[in-house]
MARMI-277131 format. One line per 5 residues: their letters; for each residue x, y, z of C-alpha. Coordinates in nm, 3 decimals, m for minus. Example, Ala and Ser with C-alpha at 12.3 -4.5 7.8 and 13.67 -1.06 7.14 Angstrom:
! residues 2
AS = 1.230:m0.450:0.780; 1.367:m0.106:0.714;
//
This chain:
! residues 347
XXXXX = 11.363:8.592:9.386; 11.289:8.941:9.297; 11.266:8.886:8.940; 11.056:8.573:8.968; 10.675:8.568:8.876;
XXXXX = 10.725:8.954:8.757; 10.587:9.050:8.392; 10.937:9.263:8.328; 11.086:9.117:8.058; 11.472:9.087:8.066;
XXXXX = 11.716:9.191:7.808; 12.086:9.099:7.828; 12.302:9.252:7.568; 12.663:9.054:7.543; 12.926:9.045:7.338;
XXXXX = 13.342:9.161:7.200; 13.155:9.498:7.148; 12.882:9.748:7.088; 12.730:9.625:7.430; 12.697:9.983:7.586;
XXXXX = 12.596:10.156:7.286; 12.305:9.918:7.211; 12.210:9.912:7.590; 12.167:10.328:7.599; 12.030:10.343:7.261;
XXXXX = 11.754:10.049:7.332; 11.714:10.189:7.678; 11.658:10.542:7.563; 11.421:10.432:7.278; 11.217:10.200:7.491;
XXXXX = 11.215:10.450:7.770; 10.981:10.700:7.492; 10.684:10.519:7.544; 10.776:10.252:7.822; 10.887:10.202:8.191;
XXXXX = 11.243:10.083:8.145; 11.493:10.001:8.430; 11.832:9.971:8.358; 12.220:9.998:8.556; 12.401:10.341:8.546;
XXXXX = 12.646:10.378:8.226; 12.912:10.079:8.179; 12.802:9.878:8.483; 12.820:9.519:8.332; 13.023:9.342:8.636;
XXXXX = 12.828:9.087:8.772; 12.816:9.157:9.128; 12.716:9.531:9.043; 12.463:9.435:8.806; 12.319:9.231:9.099;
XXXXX = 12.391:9.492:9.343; 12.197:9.702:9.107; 11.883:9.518:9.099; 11.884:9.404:9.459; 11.849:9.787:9.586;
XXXXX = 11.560:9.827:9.322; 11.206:9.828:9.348; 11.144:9.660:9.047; 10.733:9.678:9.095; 10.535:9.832:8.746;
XXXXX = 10.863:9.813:8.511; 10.758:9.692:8.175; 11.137:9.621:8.044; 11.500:9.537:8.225; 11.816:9.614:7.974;
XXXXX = 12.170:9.456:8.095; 12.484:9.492:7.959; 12.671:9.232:8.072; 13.071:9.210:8.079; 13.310:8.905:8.059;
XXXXX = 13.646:8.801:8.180; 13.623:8.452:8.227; 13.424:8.100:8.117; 13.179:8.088:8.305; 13.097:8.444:8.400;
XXXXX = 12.760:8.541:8.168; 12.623:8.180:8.266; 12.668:8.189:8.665; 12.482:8.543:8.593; 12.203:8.425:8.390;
XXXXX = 12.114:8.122:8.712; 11.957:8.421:8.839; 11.849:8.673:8.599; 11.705:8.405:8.271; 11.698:8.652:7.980;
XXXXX = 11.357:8.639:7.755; 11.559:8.823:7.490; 11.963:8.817:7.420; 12.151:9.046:7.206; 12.480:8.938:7.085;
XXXXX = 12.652:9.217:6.915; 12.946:9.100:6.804; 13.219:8.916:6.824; 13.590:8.979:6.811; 13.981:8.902:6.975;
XXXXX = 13.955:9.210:7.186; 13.959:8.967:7.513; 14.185:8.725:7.362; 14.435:8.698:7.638; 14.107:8.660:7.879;
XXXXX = 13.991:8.389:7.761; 14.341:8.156:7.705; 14.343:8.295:7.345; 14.098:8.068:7.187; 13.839:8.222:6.953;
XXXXX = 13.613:7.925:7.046; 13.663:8.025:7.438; 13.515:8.402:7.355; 13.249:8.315:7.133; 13.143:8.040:7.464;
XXXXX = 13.212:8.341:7.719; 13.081:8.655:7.576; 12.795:8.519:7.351; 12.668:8.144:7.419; 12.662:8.181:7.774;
XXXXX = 12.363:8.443:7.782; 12.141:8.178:7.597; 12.269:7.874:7.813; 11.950:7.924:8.090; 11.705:8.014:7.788;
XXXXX = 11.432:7.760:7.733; 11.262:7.959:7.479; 11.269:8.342:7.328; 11.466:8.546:7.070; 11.831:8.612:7.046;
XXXXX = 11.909:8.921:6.831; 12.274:8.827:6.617; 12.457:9.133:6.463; 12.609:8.976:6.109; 12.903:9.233:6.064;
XXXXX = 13.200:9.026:6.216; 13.443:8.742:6.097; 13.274:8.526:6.329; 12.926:8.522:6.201; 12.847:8.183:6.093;
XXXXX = 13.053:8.024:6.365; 12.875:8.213:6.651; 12.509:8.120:6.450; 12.648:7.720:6.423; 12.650:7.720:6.771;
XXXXX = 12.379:7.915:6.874; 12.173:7.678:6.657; 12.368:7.415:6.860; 12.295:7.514:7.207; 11.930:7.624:7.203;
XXXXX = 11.682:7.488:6.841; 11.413:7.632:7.043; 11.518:7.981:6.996; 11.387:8.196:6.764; 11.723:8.405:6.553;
XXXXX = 11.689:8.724:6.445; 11.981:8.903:6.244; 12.108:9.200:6.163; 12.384:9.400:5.999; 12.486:9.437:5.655;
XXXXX = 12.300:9.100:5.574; 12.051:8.926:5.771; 11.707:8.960:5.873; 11.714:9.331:5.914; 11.953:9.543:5.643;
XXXXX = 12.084:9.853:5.636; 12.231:10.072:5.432; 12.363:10.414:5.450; 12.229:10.675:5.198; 12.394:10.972:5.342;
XXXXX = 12.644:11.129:5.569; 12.783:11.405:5.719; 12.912:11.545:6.068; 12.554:11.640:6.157; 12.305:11.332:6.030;
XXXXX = 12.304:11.016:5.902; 12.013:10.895:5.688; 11.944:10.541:5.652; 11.791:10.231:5.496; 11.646:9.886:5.641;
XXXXX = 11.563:9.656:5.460; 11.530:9.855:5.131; 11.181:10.003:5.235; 11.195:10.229:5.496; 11.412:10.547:5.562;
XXXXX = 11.542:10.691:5.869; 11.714:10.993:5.966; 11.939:11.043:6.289; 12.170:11.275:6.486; 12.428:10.971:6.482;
XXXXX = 12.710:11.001:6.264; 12.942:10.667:6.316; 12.859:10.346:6.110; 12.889:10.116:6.424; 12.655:10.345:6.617;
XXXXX = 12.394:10.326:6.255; 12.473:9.928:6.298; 12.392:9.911:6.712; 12.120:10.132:6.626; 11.956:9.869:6.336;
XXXXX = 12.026:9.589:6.645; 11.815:9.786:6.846; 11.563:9.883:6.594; 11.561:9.509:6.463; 11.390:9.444:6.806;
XXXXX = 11.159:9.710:6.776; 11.034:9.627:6.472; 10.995:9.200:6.590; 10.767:9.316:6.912; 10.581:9.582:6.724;
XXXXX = 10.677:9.844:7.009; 10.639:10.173:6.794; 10.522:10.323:6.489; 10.717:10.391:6.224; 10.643:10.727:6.264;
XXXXX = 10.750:10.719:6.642; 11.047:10.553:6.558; 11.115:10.860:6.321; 11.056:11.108:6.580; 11.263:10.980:6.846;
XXXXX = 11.553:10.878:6.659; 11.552:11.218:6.454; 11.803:11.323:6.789; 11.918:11.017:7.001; 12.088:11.191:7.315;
XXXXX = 12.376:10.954:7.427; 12.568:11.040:7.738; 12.892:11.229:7.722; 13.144:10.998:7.694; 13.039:10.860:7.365;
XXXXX = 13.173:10.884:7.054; 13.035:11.230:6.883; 13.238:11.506:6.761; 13.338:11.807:6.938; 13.412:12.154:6.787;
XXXXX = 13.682:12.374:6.942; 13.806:12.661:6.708; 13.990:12.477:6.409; 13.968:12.105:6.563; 13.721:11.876:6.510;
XXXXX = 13.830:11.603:6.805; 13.667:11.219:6.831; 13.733:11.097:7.128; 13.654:10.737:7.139; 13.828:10.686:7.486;
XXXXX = 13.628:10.492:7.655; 13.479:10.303:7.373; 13.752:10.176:7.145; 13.774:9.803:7.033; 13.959:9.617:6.720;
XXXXX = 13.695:9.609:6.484; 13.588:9.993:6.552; 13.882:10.088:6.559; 13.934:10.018:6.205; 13.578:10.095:6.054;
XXXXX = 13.608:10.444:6.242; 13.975:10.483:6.061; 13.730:10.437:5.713; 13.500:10.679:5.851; 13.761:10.910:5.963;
XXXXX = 13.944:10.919:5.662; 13.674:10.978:5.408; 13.568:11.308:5.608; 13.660:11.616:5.417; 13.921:11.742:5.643;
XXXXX = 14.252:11.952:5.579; 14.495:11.751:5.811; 14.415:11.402:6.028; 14.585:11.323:6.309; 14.599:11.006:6.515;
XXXXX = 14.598:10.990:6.863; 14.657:10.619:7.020; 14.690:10.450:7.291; 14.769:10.108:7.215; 14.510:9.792:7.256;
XXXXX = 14.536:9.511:7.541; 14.428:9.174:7.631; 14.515:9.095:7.283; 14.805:8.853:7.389; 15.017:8.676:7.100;
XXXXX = 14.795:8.856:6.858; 14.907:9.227:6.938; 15.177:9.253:6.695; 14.966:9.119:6.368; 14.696:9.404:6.475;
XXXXX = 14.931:9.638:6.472; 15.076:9.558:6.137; 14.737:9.597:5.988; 14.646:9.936:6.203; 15.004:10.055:6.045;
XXXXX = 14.882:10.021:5.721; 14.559:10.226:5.786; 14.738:10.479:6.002; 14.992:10.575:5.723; 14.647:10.786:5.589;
XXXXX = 14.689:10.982:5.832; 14.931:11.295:5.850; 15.067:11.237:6.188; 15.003:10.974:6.454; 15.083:11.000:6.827;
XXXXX = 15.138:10.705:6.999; 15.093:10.754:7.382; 15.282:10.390:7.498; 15.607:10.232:7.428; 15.731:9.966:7.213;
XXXXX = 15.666:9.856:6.914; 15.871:10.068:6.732; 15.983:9.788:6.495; 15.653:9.844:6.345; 15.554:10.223:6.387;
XXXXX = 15.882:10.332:6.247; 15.816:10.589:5.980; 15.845:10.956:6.028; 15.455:10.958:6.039; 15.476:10.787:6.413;
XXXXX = 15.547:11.036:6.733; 15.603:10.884:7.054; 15.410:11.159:7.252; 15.579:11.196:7.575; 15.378:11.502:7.747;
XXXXX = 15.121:11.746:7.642; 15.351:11.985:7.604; 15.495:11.821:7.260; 15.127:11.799:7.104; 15.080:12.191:7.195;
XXXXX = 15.368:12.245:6.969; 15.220:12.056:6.674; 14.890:12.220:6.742; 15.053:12.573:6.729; 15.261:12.499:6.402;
XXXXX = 14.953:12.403:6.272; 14.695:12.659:6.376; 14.567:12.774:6.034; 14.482:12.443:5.915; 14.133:12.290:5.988;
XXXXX = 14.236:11.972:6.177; 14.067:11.660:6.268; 14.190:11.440:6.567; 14.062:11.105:6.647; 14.172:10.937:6.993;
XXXXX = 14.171:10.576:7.035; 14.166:10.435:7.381; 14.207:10.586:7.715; 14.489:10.832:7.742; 14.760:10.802:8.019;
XXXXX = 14.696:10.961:8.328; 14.995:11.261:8.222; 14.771:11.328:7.881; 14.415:11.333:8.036; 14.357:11.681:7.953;
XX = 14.562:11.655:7.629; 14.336:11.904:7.446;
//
């Protein structure tokens, strides 16, 4: 009732992954030259989204931008009876809730992408391209809704990009082989979020290209996302909070191309993969062996992470050790997933 007869117009953002990141990044953006609302960080649960919105005053906002999570069939649609999007991002799709959702791939590409265009009688649904799942997830949008109008993005689509240059500080970029941008953001799935994001921009005609330029020249993302942090001879990336299967391994890519003396490995296992745990692992085994060392911070497995490379870290004070044997040496760490509560402050 709050939402009805209002001008806002309603984003949801679903999907495996990328949600968050596209929902600051479009929030921040739109927010230059707009009146944006949208939830605190990582509120995507249904009843807090709605929670959320019912303690709002939602009078003179121009935009609403939801993230919306999923752990069941059934979830994204029961929330979209009450907030009907006018524009759906789906950024992905992956197995990273494959024990959620009775580990079917059909089931998550139903419950974290169709479902946000069930309600839809008409408007645009932005499609990232980069995932195994592509032209599965497009078959059925095309199924569910011919009244939409598709817009994709990615490596191939509607909206291209391609990275020109690199570094720890900047990232300059290509869309569509015409115009170039240049950005604080450093990580390719951040430069593909950030093409989602700028795919949508471009559609409405929101900004400038000079605007654009301007504001994403230094994108300010809250703390907990991935960014690197100095701290004498470390360079740490914590991706904590963010980690998923398909980052996972493009940030191992990323990781290992940097021109760093020694790379280390800190992880903490994935879940909700189900039956499909072990066969991930094999393949994150074969990345991993790039490294120099990698801490594992569960248990098990050690029929696969068996080599002298793998170190089942058992308290901070065995990593301390490594760090002090190693002081001289410029080192790079990357974290992947949340710690255990014994490691929280592991460096």
């Amino acid at each position: 009732q709050k939402l009805k007869g209002r001008k806002i117009k309603k984003i949801i953002i679903v999907g495996s992954y990328g949600k968050s990141t596209t929902k600051e990044l479009l929030a921040y953006l739109l927010s230059k030259k707009y009146k944006v609302l949208t939830p605190p960080l990582r509120v995507n649960h249904e009843y807090a989204v709605l929670k959320f919105l019912l303690n709002k005053n939602l009078e003179d906002y121009e935009f609403l931008v939801l993230e919306l999570g999923s752990y069941y069939l059934g979830n994204i649609a029961w929330t979209t009876k009450f907030i009907k999007p006018d524009i759906v991002f789906i950024t992905g799709i992956t197995k990273q809730h494959y024990f959620l959702f009775d580990e079917k791939i059909e089931n998550i590409i139903k419950g974290e992408g169709i479902e946000a265009i069930e309600s839809m009688k008409e408007g645009k649904v932005f499609v990232n391209s980069n995932h195994e799942y592509f032209d599965l997830l497009l078959k059925e949008i095309k199924k569910e809704n011919k009244n939409l109008k598709i817009i994709t993005y990615g490596k191939n689509g509607d909206f291209v990009y391609k990275i020109l240059e690199n570094n720890l500080e900047k990232t300059i970029f290509q869309i569509n082989d015409k115009e170039i941008f240049e950005t604080n953001l450093i990580f390719p799935q951040q430069i593909e979020n950030l093409t989602g994001v700028l795919s949508f921009v471009f559609e409405e005609n929101l900004f400038s290209i000079p605007e654009i330029r301007e504001i994403i020249k230094k994108i300010d993302l809250p703390e907990t996302f991935l960014k690197p942090k100095i701290k004498e001879n470390l360079i740490i990336f914590d991706d904590s909070y963010n980690a998923n299967l398909r980052g996972i391994l493009v940030s191992l890519d990323y990781f290992f191309s940097l021109p760093i003396e020694k790379k280390i490995i800190v992880f903490n296992g994935i879940f909700e993969l189900g039956k499909e745990t072990k066969e991930f692992y094999k393949k994150l085994k074969d990345k991993f062996l790039l490294a120099d060392k990698v801490f594992l911070t569960f248990s098990g497995f050690e029929d696969i992470f068996f080599e002298e490379k793998f170190f089942y870290l058992k308290n901070k004070k065995e990593f301390d050790e490594f760090l002090k044997q190693n002081k001289d040496k410029k080192i790079g760490i990357f974290i992947f997933n949340r710690l255990p509560e014994k490691l929280k402050n592991l460096i």
